[in-house]
N, C-alpha and C positions, 0 to 999 in steps of 0.2 A: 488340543489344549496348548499345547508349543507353540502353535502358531499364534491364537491367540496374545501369550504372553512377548511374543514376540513384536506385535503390533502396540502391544502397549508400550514396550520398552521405546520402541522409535516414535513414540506421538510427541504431540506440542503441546501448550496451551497458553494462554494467552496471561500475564503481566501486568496487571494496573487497568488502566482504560485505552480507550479507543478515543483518538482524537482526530478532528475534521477542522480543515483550513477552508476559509473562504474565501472567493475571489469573485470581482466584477470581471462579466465579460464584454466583448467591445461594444455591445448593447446595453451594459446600465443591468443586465440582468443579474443577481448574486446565485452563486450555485456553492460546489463544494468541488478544489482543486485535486487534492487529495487528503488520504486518509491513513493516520499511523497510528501500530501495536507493536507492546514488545510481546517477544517469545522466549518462551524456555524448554530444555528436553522436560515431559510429564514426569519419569522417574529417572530416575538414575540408567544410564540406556543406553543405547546405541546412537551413534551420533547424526544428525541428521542435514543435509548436505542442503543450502541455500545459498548456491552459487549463485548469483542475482544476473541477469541479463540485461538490468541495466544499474546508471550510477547518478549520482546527483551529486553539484559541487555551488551550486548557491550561484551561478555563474553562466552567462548567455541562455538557452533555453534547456528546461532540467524535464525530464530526464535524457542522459547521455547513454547513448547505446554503449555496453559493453564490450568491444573488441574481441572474439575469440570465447567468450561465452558460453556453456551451455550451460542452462538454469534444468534443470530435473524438478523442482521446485515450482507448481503452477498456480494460481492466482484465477480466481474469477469475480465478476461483479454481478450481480444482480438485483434489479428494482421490477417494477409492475411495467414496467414500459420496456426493457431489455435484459438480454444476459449476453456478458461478454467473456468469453471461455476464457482468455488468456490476456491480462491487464499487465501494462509495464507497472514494475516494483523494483526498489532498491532496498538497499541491507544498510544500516549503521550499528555497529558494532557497540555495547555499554559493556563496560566494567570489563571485567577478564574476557582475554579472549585469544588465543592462542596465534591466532594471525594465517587461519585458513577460512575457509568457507563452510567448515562444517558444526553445526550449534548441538556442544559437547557439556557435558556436565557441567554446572557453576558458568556456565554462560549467558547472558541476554542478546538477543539483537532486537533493533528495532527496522519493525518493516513499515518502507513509506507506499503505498498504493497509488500511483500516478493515474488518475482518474481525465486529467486535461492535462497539456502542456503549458508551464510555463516558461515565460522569454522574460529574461530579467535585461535584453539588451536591446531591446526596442522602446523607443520614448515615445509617448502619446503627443499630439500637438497642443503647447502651450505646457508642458510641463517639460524639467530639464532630464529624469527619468523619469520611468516606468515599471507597473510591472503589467502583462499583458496575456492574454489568456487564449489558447486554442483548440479547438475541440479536436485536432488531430494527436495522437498517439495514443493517448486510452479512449475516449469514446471519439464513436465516427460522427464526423461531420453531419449534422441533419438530425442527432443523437438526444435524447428528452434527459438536459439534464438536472443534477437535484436541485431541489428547491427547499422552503420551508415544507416541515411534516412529511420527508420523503420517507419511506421508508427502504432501507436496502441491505443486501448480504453481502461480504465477503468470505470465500472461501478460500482455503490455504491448503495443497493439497499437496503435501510431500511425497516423495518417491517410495515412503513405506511411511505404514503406521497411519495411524486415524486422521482424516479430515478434521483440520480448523474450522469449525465455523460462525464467524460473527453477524448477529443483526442488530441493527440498529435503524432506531426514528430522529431525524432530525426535530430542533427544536424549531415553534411555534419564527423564532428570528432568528437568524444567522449574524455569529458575533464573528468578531476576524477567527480566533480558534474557539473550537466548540469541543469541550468533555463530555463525549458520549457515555462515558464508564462505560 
């Protein structure tokens, strides 16, 4: 019974909706870049640590590996065509937040799921920027990515306490941001 309540005290759950970015990739094909939720402790608890192993700053290709890093904190993807155990994700911090890496009472963060790499410092030809899209760092090259009507999971698997888990179906067209709720 202990343990039990102990797992609850350290769960997550999830914030509002689940939102999905679109991007062309250098084929004209539209897919989904990445995908963001915010989190909260379930009750009032024990703190639950989402040191991010990587970072994002709007700036050359995102996401940026975190230096010295260790994420406890693991992330996976999965659709009918693959499962990737361990997806780059970043942390942004809303509202109160004490200025550690651990999501403690009366805190939000929002988690970004890096699904493809973007380079915001590469120009395409015949435009003065860009933004430009690559299948290396969350899915591997050669990798089926989403389309319209995909359907796919994210799991959120913290170092204690119950698995996150999201599913969602994309819609019928991909708008630039899509409200999964």
């Amino acid at each position: 019974m202990y343990a039990g309540i102990q797992e609850a005290q350290a769960s997550i759950e999830p914030r509002g909706s689940v939102v999905a970015y679109k991007a062309k990739l250098p084929d004209s094909t539209s897919t989904v870049y990445k995908v963001t939720f915010v989190v909260s402790n379930a009750i009032a608890g024990v703190p639950v640590d989402l040191t991010p192993d990587y970072s994002a700053d709007n700036s050359g290709t995102d996401p940026d590996v975190s230096s010295g890093a260790e994420s406890v904190t693991v992330i996976s993807y999965s659709d009918k065509n693959q499962h990737l155990s361990d997806v780059p994700w970043s942390i942004t911090w809303l509202g109160n937040n004490d200025s550690d890496n651990l999501l403690e009472d009366n805190e939000k963060a929002e988690i970004t799921v890096w699904l493809l790499n973007r380079n915001n410092a590469i120009a395409s030809v015949g435009t003065a920027s860009s933004t430009t899209y690559s299948t290396s760092g969350g899915m591997a090259s050669g990798a089926t990515v989403m389309s319209s009507n995909s359907e796919f999971t994210i799991e959120m698997k913290p170092p204690s306490g119950a698995v996150l888990n999201l599913q969602r179906t994309l819609p019928a067209q991909l708008d630039t941001v899509i409200d999964l709720n």
